[in-house]
N, CA, C and O of each residue as an XYZ file, in Angstrom:
572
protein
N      -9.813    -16.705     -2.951
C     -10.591    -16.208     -1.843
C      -9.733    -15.707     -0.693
O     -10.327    -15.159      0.236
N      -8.598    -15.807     -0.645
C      -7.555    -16.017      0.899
C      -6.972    -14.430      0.271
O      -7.051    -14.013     -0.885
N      -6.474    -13.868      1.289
C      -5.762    -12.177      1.326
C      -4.984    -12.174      1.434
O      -4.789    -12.759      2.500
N      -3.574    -11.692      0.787
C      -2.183    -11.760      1.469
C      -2.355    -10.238      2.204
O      -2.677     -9.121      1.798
N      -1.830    -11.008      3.939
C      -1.350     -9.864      5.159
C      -0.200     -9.844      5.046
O       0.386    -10.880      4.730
N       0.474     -8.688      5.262
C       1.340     -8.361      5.617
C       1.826     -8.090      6.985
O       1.218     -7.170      7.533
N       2.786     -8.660      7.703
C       2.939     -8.226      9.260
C       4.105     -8.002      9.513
O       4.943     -8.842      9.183
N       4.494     -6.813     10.167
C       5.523     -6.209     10.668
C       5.959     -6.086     12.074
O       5.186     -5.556     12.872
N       7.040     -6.490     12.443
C       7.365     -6.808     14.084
C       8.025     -5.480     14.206
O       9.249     -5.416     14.101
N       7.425     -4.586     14.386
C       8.418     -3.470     14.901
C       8.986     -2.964     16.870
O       8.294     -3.410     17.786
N       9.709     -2.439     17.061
C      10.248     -2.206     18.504
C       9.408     -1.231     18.607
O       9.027     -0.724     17.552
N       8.964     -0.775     19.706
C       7.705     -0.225     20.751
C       8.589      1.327     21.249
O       8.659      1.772     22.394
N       9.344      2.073     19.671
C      10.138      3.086     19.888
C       9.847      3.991     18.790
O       9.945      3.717     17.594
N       9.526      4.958     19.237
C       9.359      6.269     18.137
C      10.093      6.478     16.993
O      11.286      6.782     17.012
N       9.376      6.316     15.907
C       9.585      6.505     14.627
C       9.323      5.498     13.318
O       9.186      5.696     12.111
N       9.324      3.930     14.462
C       9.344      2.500     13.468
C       7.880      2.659     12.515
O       7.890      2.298     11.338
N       6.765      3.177     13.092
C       5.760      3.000     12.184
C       5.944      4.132     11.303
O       5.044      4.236     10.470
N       6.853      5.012     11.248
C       6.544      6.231     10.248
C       7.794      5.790      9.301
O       7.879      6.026      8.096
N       8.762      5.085     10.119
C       9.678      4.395      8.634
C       8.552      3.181      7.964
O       9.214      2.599      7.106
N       7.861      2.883      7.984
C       7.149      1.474      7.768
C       6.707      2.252      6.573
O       7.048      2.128      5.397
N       5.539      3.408      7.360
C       5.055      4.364      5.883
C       5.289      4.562      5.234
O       4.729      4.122      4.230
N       6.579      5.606      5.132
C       7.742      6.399      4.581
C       7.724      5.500      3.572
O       7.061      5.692      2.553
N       8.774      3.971      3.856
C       9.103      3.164      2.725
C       8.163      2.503      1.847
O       8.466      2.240      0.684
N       6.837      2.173      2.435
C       5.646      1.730      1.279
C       5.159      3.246      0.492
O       4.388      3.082     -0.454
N       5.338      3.908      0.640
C       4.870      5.285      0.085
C       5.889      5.434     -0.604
O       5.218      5.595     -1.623
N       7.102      5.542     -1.036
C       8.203      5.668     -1.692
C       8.194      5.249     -2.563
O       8.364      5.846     -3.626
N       7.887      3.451     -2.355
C       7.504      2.282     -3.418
C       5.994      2.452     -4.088
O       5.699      1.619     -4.945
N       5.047      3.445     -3.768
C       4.202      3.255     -4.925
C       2.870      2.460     -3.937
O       1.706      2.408     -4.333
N       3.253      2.004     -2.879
C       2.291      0.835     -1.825
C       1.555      1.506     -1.109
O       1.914      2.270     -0.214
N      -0.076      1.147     -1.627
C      -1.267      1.914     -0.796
C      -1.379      0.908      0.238
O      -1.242     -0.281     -0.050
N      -1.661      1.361      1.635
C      -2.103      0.670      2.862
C      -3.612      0.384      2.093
O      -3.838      1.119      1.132
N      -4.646     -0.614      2.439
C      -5.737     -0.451      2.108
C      -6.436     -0.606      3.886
O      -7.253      0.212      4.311
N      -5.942     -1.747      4.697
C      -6.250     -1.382      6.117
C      -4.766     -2.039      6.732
O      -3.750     -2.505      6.217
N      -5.351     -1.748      8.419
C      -4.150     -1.972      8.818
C      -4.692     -1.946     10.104
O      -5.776     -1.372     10.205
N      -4.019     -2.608     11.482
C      -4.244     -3.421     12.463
C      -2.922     -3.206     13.410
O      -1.881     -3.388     12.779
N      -2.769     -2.916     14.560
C      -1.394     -2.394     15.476
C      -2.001     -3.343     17.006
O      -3.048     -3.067     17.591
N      -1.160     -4.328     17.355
C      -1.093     -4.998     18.335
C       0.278     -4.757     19.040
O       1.211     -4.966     18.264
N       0.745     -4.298     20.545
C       1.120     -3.900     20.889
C       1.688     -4.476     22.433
O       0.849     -4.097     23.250
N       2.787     -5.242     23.138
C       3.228     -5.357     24.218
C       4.676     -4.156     24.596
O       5.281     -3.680     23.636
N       5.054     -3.814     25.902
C       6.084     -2.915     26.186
C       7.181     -3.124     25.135
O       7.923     -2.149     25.023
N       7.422     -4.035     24.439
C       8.875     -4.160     23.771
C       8.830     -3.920     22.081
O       9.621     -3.380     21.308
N       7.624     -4.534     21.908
C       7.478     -4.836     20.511
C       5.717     -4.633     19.761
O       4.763     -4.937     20.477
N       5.590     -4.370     19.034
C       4.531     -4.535     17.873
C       4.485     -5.374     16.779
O       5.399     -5.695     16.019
N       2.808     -5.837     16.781
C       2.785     -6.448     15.696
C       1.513     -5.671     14.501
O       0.297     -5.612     14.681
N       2.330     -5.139     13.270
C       1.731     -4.260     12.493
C       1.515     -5.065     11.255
O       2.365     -5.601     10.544
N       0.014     -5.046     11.113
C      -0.523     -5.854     10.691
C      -1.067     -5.172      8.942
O      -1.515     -4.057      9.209
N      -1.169     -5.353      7.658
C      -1.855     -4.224      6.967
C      -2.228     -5.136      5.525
O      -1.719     -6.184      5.126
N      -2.803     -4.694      5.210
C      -3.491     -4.934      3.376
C      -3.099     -3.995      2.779
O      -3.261     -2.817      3.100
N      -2.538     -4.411      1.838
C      -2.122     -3.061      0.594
C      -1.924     -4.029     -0.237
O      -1.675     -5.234     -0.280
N      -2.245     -2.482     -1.342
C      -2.279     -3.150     -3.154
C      -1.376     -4.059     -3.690
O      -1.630     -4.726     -4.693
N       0.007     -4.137     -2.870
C       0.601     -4.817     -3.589
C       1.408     -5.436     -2.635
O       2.520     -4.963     -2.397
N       0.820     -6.876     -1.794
C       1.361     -7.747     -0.969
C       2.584     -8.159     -1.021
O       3.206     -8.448      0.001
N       3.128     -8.245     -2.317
C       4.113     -9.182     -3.049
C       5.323     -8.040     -2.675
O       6.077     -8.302     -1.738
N       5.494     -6.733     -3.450
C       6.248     -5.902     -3.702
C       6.808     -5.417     -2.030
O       7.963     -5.367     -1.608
N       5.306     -5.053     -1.207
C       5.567     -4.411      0.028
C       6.106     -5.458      0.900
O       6.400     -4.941      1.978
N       6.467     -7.265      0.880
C       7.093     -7.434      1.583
C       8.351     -7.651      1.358
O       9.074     -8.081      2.257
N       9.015     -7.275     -0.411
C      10.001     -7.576     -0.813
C      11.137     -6.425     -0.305
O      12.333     -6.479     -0.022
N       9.918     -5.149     -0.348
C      10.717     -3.554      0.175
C      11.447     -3.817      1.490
O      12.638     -3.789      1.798
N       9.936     -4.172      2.388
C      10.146     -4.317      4.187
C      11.377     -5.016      4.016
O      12.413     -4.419      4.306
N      11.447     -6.584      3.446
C      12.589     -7.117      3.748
C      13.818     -6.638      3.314
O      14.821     -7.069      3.882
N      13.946     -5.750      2.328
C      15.309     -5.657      2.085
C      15.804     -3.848      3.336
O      16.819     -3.396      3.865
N      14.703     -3.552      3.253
C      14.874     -2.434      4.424
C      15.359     -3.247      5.927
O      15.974     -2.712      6.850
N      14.967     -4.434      5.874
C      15.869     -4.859      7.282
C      14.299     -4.830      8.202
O      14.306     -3.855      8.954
N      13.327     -5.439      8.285
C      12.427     -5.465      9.055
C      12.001     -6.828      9.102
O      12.300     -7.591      8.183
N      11.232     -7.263     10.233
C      11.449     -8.826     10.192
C       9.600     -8.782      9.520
O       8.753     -8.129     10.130
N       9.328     -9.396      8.522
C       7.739     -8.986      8.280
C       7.979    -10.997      7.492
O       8.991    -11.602      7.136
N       6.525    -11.391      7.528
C       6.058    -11.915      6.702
C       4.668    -12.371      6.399
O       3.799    -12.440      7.269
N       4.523    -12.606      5.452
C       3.315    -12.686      4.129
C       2.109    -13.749      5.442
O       2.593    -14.475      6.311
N       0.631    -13.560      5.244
C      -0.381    -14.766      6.586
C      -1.232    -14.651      5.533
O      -1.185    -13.698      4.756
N      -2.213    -15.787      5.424
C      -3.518    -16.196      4.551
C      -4.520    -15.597      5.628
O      -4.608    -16.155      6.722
N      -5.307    -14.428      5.327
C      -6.462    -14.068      6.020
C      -7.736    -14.337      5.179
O      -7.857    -14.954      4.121
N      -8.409    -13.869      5.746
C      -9.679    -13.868      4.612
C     -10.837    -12.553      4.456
O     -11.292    -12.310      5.574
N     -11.293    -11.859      3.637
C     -11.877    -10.451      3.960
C     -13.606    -11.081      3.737
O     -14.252    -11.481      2.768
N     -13.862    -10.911      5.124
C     -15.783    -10.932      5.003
C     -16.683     -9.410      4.998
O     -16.732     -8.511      5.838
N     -17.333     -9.569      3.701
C     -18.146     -8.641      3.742
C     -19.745     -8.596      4.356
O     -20.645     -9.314      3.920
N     -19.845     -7.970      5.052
C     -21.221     -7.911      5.558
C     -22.212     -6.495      5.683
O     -21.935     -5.321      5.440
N     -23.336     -7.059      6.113
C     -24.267     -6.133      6.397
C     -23.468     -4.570      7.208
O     -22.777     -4.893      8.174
N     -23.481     -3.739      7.059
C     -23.221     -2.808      8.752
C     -24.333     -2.149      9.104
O     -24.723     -1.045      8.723
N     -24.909     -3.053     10.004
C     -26.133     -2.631     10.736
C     -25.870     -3.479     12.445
O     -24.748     -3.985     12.413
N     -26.392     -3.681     13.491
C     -26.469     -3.999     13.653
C     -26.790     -5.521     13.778
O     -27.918     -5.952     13.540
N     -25.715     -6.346     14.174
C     -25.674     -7.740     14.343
C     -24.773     -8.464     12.978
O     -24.379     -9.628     12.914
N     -24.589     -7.283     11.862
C     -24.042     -8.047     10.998
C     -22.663     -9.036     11.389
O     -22.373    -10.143     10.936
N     -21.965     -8.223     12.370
C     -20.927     -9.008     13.039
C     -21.059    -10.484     13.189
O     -20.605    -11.479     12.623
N     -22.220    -10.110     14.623
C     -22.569    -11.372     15.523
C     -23.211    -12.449     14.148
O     -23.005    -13.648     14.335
N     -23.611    -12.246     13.435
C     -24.012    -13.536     12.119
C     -23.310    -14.084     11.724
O     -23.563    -15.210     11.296
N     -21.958    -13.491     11.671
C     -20.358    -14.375     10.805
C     -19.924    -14.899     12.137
O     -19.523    -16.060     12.224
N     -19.994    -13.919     13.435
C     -19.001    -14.920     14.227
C     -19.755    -16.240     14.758
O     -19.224    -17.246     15.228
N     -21.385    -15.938     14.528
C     -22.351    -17.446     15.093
C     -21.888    -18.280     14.220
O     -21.804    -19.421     14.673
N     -21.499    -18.140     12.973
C     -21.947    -18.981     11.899
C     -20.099    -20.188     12.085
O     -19.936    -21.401     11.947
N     -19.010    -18.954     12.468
C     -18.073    -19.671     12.415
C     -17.410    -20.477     13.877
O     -16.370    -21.120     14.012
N     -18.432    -20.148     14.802
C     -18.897    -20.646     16.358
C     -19.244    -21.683     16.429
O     -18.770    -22.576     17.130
N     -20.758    -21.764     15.205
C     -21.343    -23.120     14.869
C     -20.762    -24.123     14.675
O     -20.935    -25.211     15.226
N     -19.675    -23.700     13.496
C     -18.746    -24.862     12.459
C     -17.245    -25.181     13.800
O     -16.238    -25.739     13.364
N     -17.275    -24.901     14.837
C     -16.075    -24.594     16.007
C     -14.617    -24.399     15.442
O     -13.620    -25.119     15.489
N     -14.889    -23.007     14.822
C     -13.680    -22.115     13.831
C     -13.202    -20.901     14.774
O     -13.868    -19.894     15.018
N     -12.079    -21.160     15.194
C     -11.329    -20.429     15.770
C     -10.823    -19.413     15.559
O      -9.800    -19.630     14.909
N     -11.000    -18.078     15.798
C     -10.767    -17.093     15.567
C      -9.371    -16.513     16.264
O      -9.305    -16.220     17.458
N      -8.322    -16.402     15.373
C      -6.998    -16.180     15.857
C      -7.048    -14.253     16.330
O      -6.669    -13.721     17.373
N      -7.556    -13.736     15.307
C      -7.971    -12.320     15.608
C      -8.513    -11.556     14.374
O      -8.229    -12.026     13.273
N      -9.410    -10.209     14.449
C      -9.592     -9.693     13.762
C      -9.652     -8.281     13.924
O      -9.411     -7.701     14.983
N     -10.193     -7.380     12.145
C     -10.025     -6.096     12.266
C     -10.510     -5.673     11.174
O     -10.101     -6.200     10.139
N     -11.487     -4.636     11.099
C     -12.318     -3.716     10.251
C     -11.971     -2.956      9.700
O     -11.242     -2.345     10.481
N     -11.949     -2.323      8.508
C     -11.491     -1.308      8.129
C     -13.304     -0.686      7.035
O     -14.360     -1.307      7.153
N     -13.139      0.634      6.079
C     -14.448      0.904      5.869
C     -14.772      0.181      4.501
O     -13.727      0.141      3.852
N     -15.518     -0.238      4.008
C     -15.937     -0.602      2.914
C     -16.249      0.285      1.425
O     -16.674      1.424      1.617
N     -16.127     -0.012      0.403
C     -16.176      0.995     -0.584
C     -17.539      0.859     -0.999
O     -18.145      1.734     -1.617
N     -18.112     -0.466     -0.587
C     -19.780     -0.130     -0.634
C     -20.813      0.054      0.518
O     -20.594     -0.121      1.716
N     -21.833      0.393      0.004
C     -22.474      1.446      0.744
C     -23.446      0.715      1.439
O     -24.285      0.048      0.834
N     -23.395      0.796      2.842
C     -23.993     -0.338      3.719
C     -23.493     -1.591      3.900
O     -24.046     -2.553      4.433
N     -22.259     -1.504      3.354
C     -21.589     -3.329      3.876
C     -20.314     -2.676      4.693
O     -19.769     -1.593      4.480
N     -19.980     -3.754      5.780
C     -18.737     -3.544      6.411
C     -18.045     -4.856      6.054
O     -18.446     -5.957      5.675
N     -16.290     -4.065      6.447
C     -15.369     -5.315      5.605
C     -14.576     -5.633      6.515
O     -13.687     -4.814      6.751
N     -14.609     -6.763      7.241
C     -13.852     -7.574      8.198
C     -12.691     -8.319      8.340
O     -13.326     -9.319      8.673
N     -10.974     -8.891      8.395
C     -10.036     -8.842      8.119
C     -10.210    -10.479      9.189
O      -9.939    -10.437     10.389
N     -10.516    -11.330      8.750
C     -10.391    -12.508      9.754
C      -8.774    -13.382      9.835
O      -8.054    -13.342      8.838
N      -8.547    -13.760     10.458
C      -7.168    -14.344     10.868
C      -8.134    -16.034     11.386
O      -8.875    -15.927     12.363
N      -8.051    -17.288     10.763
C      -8.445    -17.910     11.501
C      -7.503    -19.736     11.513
O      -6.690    -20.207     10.717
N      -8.142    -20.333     12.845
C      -7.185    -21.602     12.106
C      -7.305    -22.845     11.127
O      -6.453    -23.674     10.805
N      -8.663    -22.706     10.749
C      -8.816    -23.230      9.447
C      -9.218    -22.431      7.862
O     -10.132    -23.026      7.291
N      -8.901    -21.706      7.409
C      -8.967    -20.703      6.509
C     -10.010    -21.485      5.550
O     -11.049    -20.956      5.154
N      -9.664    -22.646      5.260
C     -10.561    -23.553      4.209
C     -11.947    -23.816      4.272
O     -12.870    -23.882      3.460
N     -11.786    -23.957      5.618
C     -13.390    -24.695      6.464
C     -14.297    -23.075      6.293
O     -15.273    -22.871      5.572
N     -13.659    -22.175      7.126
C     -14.313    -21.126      6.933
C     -14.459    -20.432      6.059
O     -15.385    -19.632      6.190
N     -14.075    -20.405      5.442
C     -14.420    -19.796      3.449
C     -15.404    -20.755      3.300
O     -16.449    -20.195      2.968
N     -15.551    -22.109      3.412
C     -16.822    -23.226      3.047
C     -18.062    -22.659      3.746
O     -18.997    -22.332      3.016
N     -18.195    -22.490      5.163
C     -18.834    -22.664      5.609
C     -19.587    -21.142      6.024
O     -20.769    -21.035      6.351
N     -18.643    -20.064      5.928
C     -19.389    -18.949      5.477
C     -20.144    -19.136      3.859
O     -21.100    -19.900      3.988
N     -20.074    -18.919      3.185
C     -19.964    -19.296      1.456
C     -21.756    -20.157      1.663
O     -22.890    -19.811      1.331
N     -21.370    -20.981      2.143
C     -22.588    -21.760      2.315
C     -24.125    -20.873      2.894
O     -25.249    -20.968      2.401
N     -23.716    -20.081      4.009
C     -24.140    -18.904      4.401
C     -24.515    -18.211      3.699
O     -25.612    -17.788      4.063
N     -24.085    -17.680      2.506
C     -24.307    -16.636      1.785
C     -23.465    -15.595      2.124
O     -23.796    -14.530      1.603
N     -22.349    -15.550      2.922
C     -21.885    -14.184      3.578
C     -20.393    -14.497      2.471
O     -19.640    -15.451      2.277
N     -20.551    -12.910      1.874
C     -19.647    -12.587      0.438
C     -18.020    -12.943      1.386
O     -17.946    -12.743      2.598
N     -17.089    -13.369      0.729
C     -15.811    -13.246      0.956
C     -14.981    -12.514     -0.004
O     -14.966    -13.086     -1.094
N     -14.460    -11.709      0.027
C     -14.061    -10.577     -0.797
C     -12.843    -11.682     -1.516
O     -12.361    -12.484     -0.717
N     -12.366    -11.747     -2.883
C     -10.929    -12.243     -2.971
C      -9.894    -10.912     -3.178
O     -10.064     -9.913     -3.877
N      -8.665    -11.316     -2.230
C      -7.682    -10.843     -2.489
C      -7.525     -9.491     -3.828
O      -7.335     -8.277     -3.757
N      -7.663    -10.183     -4.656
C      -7.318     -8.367     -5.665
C      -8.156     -7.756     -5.785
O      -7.937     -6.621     -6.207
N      -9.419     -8.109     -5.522
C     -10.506     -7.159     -5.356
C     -10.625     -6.251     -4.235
O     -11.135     -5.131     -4.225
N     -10.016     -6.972     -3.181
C      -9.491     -6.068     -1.634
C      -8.131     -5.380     -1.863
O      -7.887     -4.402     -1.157
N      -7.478     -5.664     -2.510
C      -6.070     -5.207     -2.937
C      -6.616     -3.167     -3.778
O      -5.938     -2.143     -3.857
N      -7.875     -3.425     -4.152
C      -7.621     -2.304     -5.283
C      -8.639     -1.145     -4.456
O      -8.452      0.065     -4.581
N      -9.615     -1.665     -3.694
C     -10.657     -1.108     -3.224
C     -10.244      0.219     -2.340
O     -11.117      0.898     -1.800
């Protein structure tokens, strides 16, 4: 059920995200989404692609400081409120939300959500219980 992220600390200087590309594109590595957090010095580049394993073996030997985070991908409604239902539900259970990020879904009327949280376990339970789908890992890997 858990996603391998990939995260990349890059310097807050023209060109680091287009070497980031460059080298997963070289290797064969589809982005599937991806997430850019940002202070004056540094970034934190955040992404899903097909092949977690390979793209952080590249980054690292390219010399980038990256490593592998357990997220989790929730699929939901996209209509209105589908959001606000996962974040009540993991509000309810008092599941902390470290951060998140959307990218589009390959089915039609669901949106797909990228959660970062600090109990990964509890909230896979306690969505699940919900009924609200959790995508696993290679099924988000290929989509």
């Amino acid at each position: 059920m858990k996603v391998k992220q990939i995260s990349v600390v890059l310097e807050n200087k023209s060109g680091r995200l287009n070497a980031v590309a460059n080298l997963l594109a070289a290797n064969g590595i589809n982005i599937r989404a991806l997430s850019i957090a940002d202070t004056s010095a540094y970034g934190i580049l955040r992404l899903i692609v097909n092949d977690p394993e390979l793209a952080y073996k590249v980054l690292r030997e390219a010399s980038f400081t990256v490593s592998l985070t357990e997220v989790i991908g929730v699929e939901m409604p996209d209509e209105p409120g589908g959001l606000a239902r996962v974040l009540n539900i993991l509000d309810c259970h008092g599941i902390n939300i470290e951060y998140l990020y959307a990218f589009v879904s390959s089915v039609q009327g669901k949106a797909m959500v990228i959660f970062r949280v600090e109990n990964i376990e509890e909230a896979i339970a306690c969505l699940q219980k919900e009924n609200i789908r959790i995508v696993e890992g290679e099924l988000l890997y290929q989509m």
